[in-house]
MARRO-986077 format. One line per field, with one value per residue (C-alpha): x, y, z; residue number from 0; residue in one letter. Coordinates in pm, 1 decimal. Example, Ala and Ser with C-alpha at 12.3 -4.5 7.8 and 13.67 -1.06 7.14 Angstrom:
BEGIN
east	[1230.0, 1367.0];
north	[-450.0, -106.0];
up	[780.0, 714.0];
i	[0, 1];
aa	[A, S];
END
This chain:
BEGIN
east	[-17845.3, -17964.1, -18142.4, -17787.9, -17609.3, -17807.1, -18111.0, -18005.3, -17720.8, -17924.1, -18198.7, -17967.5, -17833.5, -18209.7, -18264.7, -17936.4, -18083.7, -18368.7, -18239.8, -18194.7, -18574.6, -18430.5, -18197.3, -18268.4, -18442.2, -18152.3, -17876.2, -17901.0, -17548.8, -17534.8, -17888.2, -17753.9, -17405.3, -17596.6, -17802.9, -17554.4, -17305.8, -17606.3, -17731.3, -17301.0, -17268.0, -17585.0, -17404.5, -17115.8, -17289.5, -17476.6, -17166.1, -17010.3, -17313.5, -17384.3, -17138.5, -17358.1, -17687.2, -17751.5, -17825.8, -18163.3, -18352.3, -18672.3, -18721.4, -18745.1, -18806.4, -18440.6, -18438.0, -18722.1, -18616.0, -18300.0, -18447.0, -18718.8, -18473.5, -18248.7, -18566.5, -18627.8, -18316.7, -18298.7, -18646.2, -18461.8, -18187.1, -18486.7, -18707.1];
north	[-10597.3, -10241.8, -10406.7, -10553.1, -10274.0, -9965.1, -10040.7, -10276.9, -10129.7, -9766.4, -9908.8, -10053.0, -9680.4, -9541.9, -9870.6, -9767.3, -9425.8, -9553.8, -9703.0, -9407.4, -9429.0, -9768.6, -9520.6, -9380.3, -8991.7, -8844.1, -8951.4, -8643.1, -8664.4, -9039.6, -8989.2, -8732.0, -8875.9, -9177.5, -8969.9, -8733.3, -9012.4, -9251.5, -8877.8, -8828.7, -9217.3, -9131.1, -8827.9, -9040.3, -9368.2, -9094.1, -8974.0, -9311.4, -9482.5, -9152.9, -9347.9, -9648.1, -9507.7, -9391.6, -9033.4, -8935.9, -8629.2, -8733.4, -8831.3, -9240.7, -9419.1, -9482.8, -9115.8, -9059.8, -9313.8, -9194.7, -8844.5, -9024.9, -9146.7, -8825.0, -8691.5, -9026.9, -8959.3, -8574.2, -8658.6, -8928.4, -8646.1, -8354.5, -8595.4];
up	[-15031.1, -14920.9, -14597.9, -14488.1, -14552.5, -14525.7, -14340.2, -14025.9, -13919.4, -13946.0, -13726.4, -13483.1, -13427.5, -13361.4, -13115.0, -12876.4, -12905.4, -12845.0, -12542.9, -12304.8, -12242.7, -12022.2, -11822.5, -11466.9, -11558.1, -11307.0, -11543.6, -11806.4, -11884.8, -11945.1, -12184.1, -12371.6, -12455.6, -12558.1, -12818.4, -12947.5, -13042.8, -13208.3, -13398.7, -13527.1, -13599.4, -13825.4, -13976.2, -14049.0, -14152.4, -14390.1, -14533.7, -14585.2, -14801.9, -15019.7, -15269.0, -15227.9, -15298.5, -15662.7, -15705.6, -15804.2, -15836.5, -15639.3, -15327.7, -15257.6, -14960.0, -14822.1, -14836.4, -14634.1, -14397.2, -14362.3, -14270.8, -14048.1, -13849.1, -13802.9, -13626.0, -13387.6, -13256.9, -13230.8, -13061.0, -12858.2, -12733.7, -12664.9, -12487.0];
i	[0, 1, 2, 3, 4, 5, 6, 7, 8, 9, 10, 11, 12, 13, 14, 15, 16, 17, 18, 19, 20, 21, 22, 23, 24, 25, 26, 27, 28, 29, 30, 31, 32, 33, 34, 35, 36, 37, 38, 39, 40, 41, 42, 43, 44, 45, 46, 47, 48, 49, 50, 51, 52, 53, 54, 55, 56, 57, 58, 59, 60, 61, 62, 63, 64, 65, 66, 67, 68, 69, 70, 71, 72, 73, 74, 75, 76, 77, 78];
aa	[X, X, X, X, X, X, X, X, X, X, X, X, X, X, X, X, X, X, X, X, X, X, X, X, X, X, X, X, X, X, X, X, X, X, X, X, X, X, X, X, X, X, X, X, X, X, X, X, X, X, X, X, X, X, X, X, X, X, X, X, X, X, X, X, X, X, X, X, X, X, X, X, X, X, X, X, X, X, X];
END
């Protein structure tokens, strides 16, 4: 259940930002529109599951995912 809903469409997000690294180096504005959106759909997409996931006073592994991924693709937007 949590790999349908939480983890797939999460790492589709990092793949398109992922996917600047495809795009002609001259294009600056084009790679960092790409990045910016995928980094505020991940903000949102964040905000929407937090009912979803329980709430727990450690740290698991979807939250260190979740975090993992927030820096791929502010690395993704700096790079």
């Amino acid at each position: 259940m949590y790999i349908f809903k939480i983890f797939l469409p999460i790492i589709i997000i990092l793949i398109i930002s992922w996917s600047v690294f495809w795009i002609h180096p001259k294009q600056i504005e084009a790679k960092v529109n790409i990045t910016i959106v995928a980094l505020l759909t991940l903000i949102a997409y964040n905000l929407i599951m937090d009912d979803e996931i329980p709430k727990l006073d450690y740290v698991t592994f979807m939250d260190a995912f979740i975090f993992i991924t927030y820096l791929f693709t502010a690395a993704a937007t700096i790079l």
